[in-house]
TORZA-76817 format. One record per atom (N, C-alpha, C): residue in three letters; x, y, z. Coordinates in pm, whole numbers, plus 50000, padded with zeros to 5 digits. Atoms other than C-alpha are relative to their C-alpha. Layout:
N
ALAXYZ
...
***
This chain:
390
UNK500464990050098
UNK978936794024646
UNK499655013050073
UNK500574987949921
UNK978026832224745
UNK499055001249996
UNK501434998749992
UNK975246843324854
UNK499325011549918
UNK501054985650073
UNK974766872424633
UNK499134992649890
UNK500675006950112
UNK973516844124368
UNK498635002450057
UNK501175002649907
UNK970586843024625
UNK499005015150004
UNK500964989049998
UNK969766882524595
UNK500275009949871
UNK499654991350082
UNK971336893924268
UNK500014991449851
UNK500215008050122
UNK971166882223878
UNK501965001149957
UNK498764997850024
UNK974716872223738
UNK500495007549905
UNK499644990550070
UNK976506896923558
UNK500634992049858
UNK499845008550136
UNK976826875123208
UNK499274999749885
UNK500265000450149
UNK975596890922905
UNK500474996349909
UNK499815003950164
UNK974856879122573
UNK500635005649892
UNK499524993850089
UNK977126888422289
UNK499205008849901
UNK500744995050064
UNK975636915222070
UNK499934998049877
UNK500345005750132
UNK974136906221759
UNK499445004249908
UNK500504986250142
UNK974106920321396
UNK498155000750014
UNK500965003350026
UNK970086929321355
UNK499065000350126
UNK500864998849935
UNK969356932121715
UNK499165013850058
UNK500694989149900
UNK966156951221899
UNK500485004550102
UNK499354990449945
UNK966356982822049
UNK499764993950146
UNK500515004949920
UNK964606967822353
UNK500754983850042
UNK498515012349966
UNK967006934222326
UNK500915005450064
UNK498694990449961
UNK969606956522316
UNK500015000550170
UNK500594995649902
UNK968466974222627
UNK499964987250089
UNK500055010349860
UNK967866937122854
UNK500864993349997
UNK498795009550022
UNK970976924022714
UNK501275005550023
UNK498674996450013
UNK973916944022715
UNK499745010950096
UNK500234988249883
UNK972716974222958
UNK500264998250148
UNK499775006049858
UNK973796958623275
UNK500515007450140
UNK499024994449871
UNK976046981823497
UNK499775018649977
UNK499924987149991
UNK976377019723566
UNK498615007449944
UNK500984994850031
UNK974177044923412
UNK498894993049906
UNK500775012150102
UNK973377017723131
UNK499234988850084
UNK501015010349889
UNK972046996623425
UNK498995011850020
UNK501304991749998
UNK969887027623478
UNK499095001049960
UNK500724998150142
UNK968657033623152
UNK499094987250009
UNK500415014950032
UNK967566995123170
UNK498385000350114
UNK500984996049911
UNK965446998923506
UNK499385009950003
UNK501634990649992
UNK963597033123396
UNK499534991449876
UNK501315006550110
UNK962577014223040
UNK498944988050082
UNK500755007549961
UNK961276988123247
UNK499155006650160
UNK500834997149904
UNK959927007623514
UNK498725011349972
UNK500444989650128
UNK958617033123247
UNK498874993249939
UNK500555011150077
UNK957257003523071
UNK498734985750086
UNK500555007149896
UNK956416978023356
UNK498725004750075
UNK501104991649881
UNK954477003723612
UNK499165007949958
UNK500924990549988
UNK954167032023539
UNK498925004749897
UNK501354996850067
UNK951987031423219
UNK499194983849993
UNK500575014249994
UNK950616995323332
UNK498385007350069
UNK501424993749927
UNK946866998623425
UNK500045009849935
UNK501014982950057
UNK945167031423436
UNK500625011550033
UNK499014987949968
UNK948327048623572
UNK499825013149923
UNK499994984350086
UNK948247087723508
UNK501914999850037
UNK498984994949994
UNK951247097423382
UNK500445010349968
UNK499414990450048
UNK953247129323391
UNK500965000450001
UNK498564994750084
UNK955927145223183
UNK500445009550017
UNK499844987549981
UNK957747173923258
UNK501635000649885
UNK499134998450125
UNK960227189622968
UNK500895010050048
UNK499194983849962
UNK963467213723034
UNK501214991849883
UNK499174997550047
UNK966687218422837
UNK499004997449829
UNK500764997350140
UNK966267219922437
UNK499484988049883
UNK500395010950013
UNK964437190322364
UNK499275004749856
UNK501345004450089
UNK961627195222108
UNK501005014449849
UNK499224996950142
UNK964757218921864
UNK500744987649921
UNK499135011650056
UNK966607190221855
UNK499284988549899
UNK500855009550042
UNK963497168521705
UNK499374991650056
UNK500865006649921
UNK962317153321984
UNK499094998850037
UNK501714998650021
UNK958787162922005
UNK499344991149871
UNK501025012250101
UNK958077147721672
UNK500454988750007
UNK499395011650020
UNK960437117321698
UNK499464991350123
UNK500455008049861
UNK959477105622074
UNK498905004350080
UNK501134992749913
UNK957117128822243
UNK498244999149950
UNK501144999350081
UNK954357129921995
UNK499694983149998
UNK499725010849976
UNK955117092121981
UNK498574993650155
UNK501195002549884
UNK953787088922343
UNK499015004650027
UNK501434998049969
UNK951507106622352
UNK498754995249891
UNK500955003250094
UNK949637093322056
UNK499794983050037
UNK499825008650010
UNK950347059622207
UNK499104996850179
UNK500464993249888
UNK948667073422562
UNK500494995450099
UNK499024999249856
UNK951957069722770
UNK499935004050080
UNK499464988149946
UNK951897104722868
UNK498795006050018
UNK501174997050007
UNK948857120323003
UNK499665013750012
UNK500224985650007
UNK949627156923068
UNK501375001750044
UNK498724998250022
UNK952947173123073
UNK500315018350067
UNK499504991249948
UNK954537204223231
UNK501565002949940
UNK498855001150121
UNK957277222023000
UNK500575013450017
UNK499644988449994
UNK959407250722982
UNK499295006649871
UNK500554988350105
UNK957947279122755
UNK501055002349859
UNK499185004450036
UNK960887275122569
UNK499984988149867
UNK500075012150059
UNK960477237622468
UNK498524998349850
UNK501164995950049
UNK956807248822347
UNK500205008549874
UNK500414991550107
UNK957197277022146
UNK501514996749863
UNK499185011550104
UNK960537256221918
UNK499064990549920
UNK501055008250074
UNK957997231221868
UNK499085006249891
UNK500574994850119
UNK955897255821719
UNK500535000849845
UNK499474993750083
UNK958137259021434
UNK500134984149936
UNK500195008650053
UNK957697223821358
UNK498544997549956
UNK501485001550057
UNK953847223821313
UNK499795010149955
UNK500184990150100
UNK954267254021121
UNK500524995949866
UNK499455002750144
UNK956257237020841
UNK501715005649970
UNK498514990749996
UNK959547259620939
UNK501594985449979
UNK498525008150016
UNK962857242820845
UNK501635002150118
UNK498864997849877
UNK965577234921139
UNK500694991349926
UNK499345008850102
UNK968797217621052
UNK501064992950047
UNK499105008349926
UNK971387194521184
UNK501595008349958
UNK499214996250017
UNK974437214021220
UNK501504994250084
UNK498695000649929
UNK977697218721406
UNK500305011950145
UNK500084992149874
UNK978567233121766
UNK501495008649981
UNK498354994450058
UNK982257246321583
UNK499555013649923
UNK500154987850106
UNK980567275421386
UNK500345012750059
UNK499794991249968
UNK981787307521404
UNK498375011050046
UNK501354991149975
UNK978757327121590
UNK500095015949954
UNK500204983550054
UNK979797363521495
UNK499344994349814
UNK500305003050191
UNK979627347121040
UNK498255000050028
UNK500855007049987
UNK976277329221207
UNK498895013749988
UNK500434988049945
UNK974847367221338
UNK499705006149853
UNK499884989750114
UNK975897385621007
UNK499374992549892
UNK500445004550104
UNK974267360320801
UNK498804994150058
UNK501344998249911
UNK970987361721054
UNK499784980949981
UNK500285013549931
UNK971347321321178
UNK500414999350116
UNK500245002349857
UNK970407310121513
UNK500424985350019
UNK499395009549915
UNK972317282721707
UNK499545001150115
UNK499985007049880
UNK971397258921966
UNK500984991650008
UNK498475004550033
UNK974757242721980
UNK499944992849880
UNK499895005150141
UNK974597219821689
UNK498625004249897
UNK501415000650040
UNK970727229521592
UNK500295010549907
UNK499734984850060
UNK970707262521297
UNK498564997949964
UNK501014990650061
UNK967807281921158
UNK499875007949965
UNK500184985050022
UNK967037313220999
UNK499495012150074
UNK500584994049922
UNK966287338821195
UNK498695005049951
UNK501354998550052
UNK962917341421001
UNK499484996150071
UNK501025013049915
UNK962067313121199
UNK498985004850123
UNK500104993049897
UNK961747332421455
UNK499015007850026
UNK500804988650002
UNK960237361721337
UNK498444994449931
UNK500805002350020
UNK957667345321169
UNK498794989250089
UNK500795008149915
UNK956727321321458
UNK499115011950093
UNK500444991849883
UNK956357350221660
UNK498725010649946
UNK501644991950047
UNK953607370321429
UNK499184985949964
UNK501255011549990
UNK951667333221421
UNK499205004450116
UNK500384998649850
UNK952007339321798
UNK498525007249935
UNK500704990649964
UNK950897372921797
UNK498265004049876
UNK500864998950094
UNK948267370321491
UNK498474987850083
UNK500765010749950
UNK946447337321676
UNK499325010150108
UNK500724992649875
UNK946037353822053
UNK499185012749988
UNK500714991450045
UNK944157381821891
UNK499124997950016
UNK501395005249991
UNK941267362621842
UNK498814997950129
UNK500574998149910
UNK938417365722065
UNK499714992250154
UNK499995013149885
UNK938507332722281
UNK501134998350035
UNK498604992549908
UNK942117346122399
UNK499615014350032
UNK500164988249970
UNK940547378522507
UNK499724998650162
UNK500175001449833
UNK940617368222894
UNK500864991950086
UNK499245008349879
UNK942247348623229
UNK499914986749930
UNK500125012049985
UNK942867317823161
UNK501354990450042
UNK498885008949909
UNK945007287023320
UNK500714995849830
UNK499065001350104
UNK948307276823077
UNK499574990249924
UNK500835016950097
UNK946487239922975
UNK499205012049898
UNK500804996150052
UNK943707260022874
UNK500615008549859
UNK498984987250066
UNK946337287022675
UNK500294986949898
UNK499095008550125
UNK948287261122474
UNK498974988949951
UNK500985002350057
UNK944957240422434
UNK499245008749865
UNK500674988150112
UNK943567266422191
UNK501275001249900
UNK499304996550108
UNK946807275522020
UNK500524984549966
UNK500165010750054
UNK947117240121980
UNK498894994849901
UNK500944998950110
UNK944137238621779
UNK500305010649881
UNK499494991250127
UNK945527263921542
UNK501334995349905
UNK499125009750009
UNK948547242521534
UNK499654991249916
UNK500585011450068
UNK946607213621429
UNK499605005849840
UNK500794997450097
UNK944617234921179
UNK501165003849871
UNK498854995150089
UNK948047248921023
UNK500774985949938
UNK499325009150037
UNK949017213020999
UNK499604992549883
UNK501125007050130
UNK946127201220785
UNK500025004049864
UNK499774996150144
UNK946677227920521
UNK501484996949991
UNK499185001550111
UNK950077221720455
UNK500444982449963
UNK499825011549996
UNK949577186920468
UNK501044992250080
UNK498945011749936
UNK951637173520708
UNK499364998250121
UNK500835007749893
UNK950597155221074
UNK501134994350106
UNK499505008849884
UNK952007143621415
UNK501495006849959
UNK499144988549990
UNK954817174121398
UNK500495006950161
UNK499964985749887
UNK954067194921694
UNK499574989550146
UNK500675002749839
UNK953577184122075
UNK499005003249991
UNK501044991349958
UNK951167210122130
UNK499054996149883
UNK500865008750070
UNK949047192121827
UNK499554994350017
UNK500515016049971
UNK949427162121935
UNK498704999750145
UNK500725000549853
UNK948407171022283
UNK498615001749974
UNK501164994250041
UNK945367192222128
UNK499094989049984
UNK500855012750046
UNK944037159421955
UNK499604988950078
UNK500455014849860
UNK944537132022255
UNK499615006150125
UNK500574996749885
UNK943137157422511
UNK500875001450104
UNK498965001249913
UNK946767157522689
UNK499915015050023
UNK499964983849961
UNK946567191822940
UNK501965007449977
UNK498884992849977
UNK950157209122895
UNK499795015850049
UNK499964990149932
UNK951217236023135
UNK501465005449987
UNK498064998749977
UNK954477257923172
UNK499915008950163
UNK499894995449896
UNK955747267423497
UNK500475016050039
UNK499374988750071
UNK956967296423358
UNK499935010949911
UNK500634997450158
UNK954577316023122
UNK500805010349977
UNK498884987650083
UNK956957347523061
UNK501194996249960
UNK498845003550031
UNK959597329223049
UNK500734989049854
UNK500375009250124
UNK959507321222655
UNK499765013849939
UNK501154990250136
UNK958727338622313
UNK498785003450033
UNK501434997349980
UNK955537329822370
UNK499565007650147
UNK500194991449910
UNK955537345522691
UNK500115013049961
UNK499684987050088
UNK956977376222491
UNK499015004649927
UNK501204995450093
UNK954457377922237
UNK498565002450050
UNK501454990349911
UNK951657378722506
UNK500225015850036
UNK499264985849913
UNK953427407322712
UNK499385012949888
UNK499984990150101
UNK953677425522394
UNK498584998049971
UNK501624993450059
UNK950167422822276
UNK499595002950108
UNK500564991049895
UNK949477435022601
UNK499775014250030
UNK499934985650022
UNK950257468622544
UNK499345001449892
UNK501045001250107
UNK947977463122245
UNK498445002550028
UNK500595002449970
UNK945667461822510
UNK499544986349973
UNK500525011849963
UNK945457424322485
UNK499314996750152
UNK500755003149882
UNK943147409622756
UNK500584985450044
UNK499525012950013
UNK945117376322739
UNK500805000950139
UNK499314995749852
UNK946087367823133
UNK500344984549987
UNK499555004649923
UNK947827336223221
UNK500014997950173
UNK500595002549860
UNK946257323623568
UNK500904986650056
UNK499315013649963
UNK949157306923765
UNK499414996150126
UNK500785006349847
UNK947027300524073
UNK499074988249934
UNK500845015650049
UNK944817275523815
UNK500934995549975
UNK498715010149998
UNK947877262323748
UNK500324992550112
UNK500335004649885
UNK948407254424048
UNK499204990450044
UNK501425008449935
UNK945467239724182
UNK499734986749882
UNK500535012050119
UNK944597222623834
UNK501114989249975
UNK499265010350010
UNK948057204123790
UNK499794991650145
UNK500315008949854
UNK947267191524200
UNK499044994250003
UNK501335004250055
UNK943817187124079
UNK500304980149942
UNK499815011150135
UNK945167160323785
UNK500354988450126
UNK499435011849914
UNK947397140424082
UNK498974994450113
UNK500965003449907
UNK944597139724315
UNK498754994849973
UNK501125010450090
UNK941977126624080
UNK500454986449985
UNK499515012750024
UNK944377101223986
UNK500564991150152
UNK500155009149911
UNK945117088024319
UNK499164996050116
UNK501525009349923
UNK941477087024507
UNK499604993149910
UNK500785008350135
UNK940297073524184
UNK500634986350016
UNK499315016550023
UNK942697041424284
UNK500984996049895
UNK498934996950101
UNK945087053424011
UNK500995003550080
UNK498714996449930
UNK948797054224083
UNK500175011749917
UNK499304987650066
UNK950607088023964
UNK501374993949988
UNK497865005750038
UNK954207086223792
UNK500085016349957
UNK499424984950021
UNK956377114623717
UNK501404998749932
UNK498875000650061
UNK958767114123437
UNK500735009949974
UNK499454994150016
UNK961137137123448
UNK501155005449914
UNK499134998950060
UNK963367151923205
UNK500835010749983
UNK498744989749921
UNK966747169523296
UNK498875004950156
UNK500485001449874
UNK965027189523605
UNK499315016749963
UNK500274984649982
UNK964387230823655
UNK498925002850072
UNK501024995449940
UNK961617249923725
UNK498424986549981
UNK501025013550016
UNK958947221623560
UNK500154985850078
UNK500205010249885
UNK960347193423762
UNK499405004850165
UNK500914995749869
UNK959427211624055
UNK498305003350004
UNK501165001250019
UNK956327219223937
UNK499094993950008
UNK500325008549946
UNK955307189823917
UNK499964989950083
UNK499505004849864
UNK956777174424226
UNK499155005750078
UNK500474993649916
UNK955117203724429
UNK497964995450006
UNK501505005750000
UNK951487189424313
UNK499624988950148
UNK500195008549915
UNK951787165724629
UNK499755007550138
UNK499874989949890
UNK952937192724910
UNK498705010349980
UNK501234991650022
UNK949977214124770
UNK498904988850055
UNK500815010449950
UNK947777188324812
UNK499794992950189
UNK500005005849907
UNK949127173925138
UNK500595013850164
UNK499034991249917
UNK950987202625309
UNK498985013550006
UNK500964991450024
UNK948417234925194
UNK498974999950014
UNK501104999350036
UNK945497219725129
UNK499224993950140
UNK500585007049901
UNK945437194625451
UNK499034991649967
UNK500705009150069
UNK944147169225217
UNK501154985750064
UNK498365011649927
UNK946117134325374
UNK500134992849847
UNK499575006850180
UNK947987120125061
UNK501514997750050
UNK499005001349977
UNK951307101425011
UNK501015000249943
UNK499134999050068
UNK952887110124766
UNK499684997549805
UNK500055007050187
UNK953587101724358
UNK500044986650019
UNK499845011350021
UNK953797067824305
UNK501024993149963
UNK498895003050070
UNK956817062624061
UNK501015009049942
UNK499334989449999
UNK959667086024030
UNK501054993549861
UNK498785002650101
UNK962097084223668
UNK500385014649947
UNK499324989250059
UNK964497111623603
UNK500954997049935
UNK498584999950087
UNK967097116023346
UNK500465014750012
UNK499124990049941
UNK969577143623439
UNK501344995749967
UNK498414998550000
UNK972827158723412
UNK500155003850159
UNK499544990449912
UNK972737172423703
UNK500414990850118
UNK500055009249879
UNK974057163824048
UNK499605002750118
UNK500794993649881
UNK972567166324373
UNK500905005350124
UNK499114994949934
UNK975637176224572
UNK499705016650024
UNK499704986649979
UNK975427209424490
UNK498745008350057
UNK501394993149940
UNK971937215724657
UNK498845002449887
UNK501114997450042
UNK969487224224346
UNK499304991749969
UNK501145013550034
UNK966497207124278
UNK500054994549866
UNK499895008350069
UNK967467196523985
UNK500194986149985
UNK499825013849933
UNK969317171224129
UNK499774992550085
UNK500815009749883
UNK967337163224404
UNK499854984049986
UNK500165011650051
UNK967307129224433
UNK498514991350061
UNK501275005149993
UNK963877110424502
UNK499934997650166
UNK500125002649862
UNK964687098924885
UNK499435012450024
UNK499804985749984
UNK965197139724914
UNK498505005250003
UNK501424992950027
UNK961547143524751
UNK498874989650124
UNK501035004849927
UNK960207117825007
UNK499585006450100
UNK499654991449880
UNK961287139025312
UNK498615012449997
UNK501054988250026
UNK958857168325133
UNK498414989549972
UNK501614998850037
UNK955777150625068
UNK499894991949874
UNK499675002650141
UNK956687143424704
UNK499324985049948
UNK499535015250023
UNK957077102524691
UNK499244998550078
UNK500675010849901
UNK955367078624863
UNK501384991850020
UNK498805010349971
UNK958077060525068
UNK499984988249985
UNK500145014949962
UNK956827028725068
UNK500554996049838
UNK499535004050156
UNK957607029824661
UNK500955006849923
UNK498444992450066
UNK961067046324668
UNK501004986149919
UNK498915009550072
UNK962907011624586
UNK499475000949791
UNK500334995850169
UNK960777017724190
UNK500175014249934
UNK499694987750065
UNK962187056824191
UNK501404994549917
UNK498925004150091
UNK964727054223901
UNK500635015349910
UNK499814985550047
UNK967187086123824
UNK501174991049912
UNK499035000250079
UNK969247082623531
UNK501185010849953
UNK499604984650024
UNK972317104523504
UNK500714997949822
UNK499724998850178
UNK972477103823080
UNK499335013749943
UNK501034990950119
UNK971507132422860
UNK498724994349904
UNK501055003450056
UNK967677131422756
UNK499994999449880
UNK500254997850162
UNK968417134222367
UNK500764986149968
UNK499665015249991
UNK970127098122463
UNK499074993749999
UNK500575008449922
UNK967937084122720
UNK498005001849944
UNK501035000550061
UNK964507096322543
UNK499804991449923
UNK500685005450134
UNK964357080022218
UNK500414985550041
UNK500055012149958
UNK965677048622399
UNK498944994250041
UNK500895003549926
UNK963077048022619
UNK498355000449963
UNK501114994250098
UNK960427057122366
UNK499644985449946
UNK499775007850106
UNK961447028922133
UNK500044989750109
UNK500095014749919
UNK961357000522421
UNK498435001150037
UNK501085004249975
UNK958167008322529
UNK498884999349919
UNK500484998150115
UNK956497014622232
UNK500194981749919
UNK499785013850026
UNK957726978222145
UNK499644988150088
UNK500545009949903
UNK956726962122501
UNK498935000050058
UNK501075002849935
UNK953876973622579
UNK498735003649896
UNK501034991750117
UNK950176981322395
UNK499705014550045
UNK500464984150000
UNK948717014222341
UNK498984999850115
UNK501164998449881
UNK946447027722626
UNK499045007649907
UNK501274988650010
UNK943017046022557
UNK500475009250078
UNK499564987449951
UNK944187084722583
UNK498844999850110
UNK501134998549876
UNK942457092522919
UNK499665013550007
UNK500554984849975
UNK941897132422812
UNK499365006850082
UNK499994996749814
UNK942237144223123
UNK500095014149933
UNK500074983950053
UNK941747180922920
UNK498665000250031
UNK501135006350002
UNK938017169722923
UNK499565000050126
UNK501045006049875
UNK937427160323257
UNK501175015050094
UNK499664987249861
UNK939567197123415
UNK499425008250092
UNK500694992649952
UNK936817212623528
UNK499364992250127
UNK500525007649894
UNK935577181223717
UNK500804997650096
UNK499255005349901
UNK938897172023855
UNK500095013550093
UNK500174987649898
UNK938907210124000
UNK499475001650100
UNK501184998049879
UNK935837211124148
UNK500104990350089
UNK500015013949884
UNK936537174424334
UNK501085008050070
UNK498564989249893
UNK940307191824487
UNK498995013050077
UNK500234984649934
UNK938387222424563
UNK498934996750139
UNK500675006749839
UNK935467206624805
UNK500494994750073
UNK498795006949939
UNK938397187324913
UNK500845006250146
UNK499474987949968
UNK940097219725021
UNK499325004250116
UNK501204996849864
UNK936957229625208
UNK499434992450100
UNK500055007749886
UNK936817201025407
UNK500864997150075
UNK499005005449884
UNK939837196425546
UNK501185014149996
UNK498904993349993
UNK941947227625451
UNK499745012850112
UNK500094991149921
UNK942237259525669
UNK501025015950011
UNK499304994949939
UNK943877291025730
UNK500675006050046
UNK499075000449900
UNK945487290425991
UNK501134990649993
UNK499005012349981
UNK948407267126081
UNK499404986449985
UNK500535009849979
UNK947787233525979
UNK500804988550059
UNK499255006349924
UNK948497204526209
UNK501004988049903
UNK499025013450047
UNK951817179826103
UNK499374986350054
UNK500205009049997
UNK950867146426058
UNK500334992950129
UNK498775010849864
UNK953627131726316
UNK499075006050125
UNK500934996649887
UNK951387159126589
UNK499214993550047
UNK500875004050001
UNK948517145526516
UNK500264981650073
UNK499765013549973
UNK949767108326581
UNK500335004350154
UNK499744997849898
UNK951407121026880
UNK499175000850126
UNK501114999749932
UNK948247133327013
UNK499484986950029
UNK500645012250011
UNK946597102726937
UNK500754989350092
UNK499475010249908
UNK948867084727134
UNK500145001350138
UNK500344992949852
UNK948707106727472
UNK498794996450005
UNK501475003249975
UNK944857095427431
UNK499774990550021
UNK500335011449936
UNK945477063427423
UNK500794990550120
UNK499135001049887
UNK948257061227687
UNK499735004550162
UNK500364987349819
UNK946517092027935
UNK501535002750066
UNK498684990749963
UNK950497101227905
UNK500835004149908
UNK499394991650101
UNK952697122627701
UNK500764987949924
UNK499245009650038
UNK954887106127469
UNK501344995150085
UNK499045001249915
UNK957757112627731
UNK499554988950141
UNK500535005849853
UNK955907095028017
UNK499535010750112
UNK500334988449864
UNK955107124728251
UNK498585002549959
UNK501304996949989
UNK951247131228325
UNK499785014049967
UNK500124987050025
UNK949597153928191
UNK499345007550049
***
C-alpha cells in the first residue's frame, strides 16, 4: 500500500445530494485546487481563528459592500462577534452608506451601454446600477452630519466612522429598517473600523470640502497607526492569538499586516507576529505587489509568526464567491462569541502600547534581533561567532 495513506486523507468524495448544507457542501465535495482552499480557510476561519478569545481582524478592498455584502455577510459577523475591528477602503464605507440610508441599488448587467447610462444619470459598478442621486444625496448626509459639533476636531478614523455610525444607526430606526449598514452594525457591537486611506473616498471628499467651510474635522493617521498596533498588541500579551482576514489585498491589507513591524520593528517591543493568516485574492504574487504577497513573504517582515505559517490559508477565488461561503459555514459551525468592543477599551489599549514604547523603544537605530543573539553568544563563548578572539 502507499505511504501517502499514512500522511494524507483519500481523495473519495461523497456524491452530492438534493437538500444538502452549505457547510456539507463545503467538507464534502471541496477537495482539490482553490475549492480545497476555500475548505481549509472555512475551517481555519471557523476552527482557530474565532475559537477562544481570538481577536479578529478584517480588512475590506475591491467593491464589496455595492454588491450587498455588508448586509448579507459582513453585518452577519459582526453581529455574531467573528470580526472584531476591521480596516476598509473609504470606498467600501461610504457605498455602504447608501444602504443604511434606505437608497435603492440594483442588480444589473456589465453589457450596458455607459455613454445611454451617463445621459440618463446611472452609475455602474460593472453589473451594480444606481441613480446618480444616490450619490448626491449620500454626499449632503455626509456633509450635513460632520457639521455637528463633536466632528469639529482631530480625531483617529475608528473614532470618525464611530460617530457617523451612530447617525447611521439613528437614520435606520426612523425608516424602520435594521442590520443594513457595516458602519451600524459596527457602531452597535463596539467593532473599531479604520481606513487606510481617509481621502481616498467620497467621504474623504466631503471632509476636504467642508474644509474650506472652515471645517475643523482632521483625520489623525498617526492614531491610526499606533491604535490599530495598539488592538494587536493588547490581543497578544493578553494571551489572545490575533488573525487577519483578508479580503482581495491593497492598501488595507497592508495596513493591517504592518501592525506587527510597528510594534516589533519601530517600537522595539519583541513580538512574533499575527497568529493566523486567510486571504482571498485575485491577485498573484509573481508580479511583486503586496497584494499578492504570500504569507511565508509576510513572515520574512515581522508580519506572521513562523511557527504558525502551516494554518496561513490564501485563497485565490473572488471575495463575492469566497465571502458568503465562508460566512454561511461558520455561522452554522460555530456559536456566537460575546462582541469584545474593543471601541470601548481604545483608549486603554493605547495607553498600554504607548508605556510599552517608552520602555523599550528609542530613537536611534534599534538593535536586530539576530544582533542581539549574536552578542549573546560571543558572551557566552568569550569568541565571535567566527571563532577569532576578541
Amino acid at each position: 500500500m502507499s505511504s501517502l495513506n499514512k500522511k494524507f486523507p483519500r481523495l473519495l468524495p461523497e456524491p452530492i445530494r438534493k437538500g444538502m448544507k452549505v457547510a456539507d457542501l463545503i467538507d464534502t465535495a471541496f477537495k482539490a485546487y482553490n475549492g480545497g482552499r476555500l475548505a481549509e480557510a472555512c475551517r481555519l476561519f471557523t476552527g482557530k481563528m474565532i475559537a477562544g478569545e481570538g481577536v479578529v481582524g478584517m480588512s475590506l478592498t475591491g467593491a464589496l459592500t455595492p454588491a450587498g455584502l455588508g448586509r448579507s455577510a459582513i453585518v452577519p459577523l459582526l453581529k455574531a462577534g467573528f470580526v472584531d475591528w476591521i480596516i476598509s477602503t473609504g470606498a467600501n464605507l461610504y457605498h455602504d452608506l447608501h444602504y443604511g440610508l434606505g437608497m435603492h441599488l440594483y442588480a444589473g448587467s456589465p453589457f450596458l451601454n455607459d455613454v445611454d447610462l451617463r445621459r440618463d444619470g446611472i452609475i455602474r459598478i460593472y453589473d451594480v446600477l444606481f441613480d446618480y442621486d444616490v450619490l448626491l444625496d449620500t454626499d449632503a448626509f455626509v456633509r450635513h452630519v460632520i457639521q455637528g459639533s463633536e466632528f469639529q476636531r482631530t480625531m483617529g478614523s475608528d473614532e470618525f466612522h464611530h460617530l457617523l455610525g451612530k447617525y447611521v444607526a439613528e437614520r435606520e430606526r426612523t425608516l424602520g429598517i435594521k442590520e443594513t449598514s457595516v458602519l451600524s452594525a459596527a457602531y452597535q457591537y463596539g467593532v473599531p473600523v479604520f481606513t487606510s486611506s481617509p481621502g481616498d473616498s467620497s467621504i474623504g471628499m466631503n471632509v476636504a470640502a467642508m474644509a474650506l467651510r472652515d471645517s475643523k474635522l482632521l483625520i489623525d493617521v498617526n492614531r491610526d497607526v499606533n491604535q490599530t498596533a495598539a488592538i494587536v498588541y493588547g490581543a497578544k500579551s493578553g494571551g489572545a492569538t490575533s488573525s487577519v482576514f483578508i479580503l482581495g489585498g491593497g492598501s488595507p491589507k497592508n495596513f493591517m499586516l504592518q501592525t506587527e513591524p510597528q510594534i516589533q520593528e519601530v517600537m522595539g517591543i519583541e513580538e512574533r507576529g499575527h497568529d493566523y493568516f486567510l486571504q482571498c485574492t485575485d491577485a498573484r504574487p509573481d508580479t511583486g505587489g503586496l497584494s499578492g504577497a504570500t504569507p511565508g513573504e509576510a513572515v520574512s517582515w515581522g508580519k506572521i509568526d513562523p511557527e504558525n505559517l502551516p494554518d496561513c490559508v490564501v485563497c485565490y477565488a473572488d471575495s463575492t464567491i469566497t465571502l458568503p461561503l465562508i460566512t454561511a459555514y461558520a455561522l452554522s459551525k460555530a456559536a456566537p462569541r460575546k462582541p469584545k468592543r474593543l471601541y470601548a477599551r481604545r483608549e486603554a489599549l493605547y495607553a498600554k502600547l504607548r508605556e510599552q514604547y517608552f520602555k523599550h523603544g528609542q530613537v536611534a537605530k534599534i538593535e536586530h534581533r539576530t544582533d542581539i543573539e549574536k552578542k549573546a553568544k560571543r558572551g557566552r563563548s568569550g569568541r565571535s561567532v567566527t571563532g577569532t578572539k576578541r
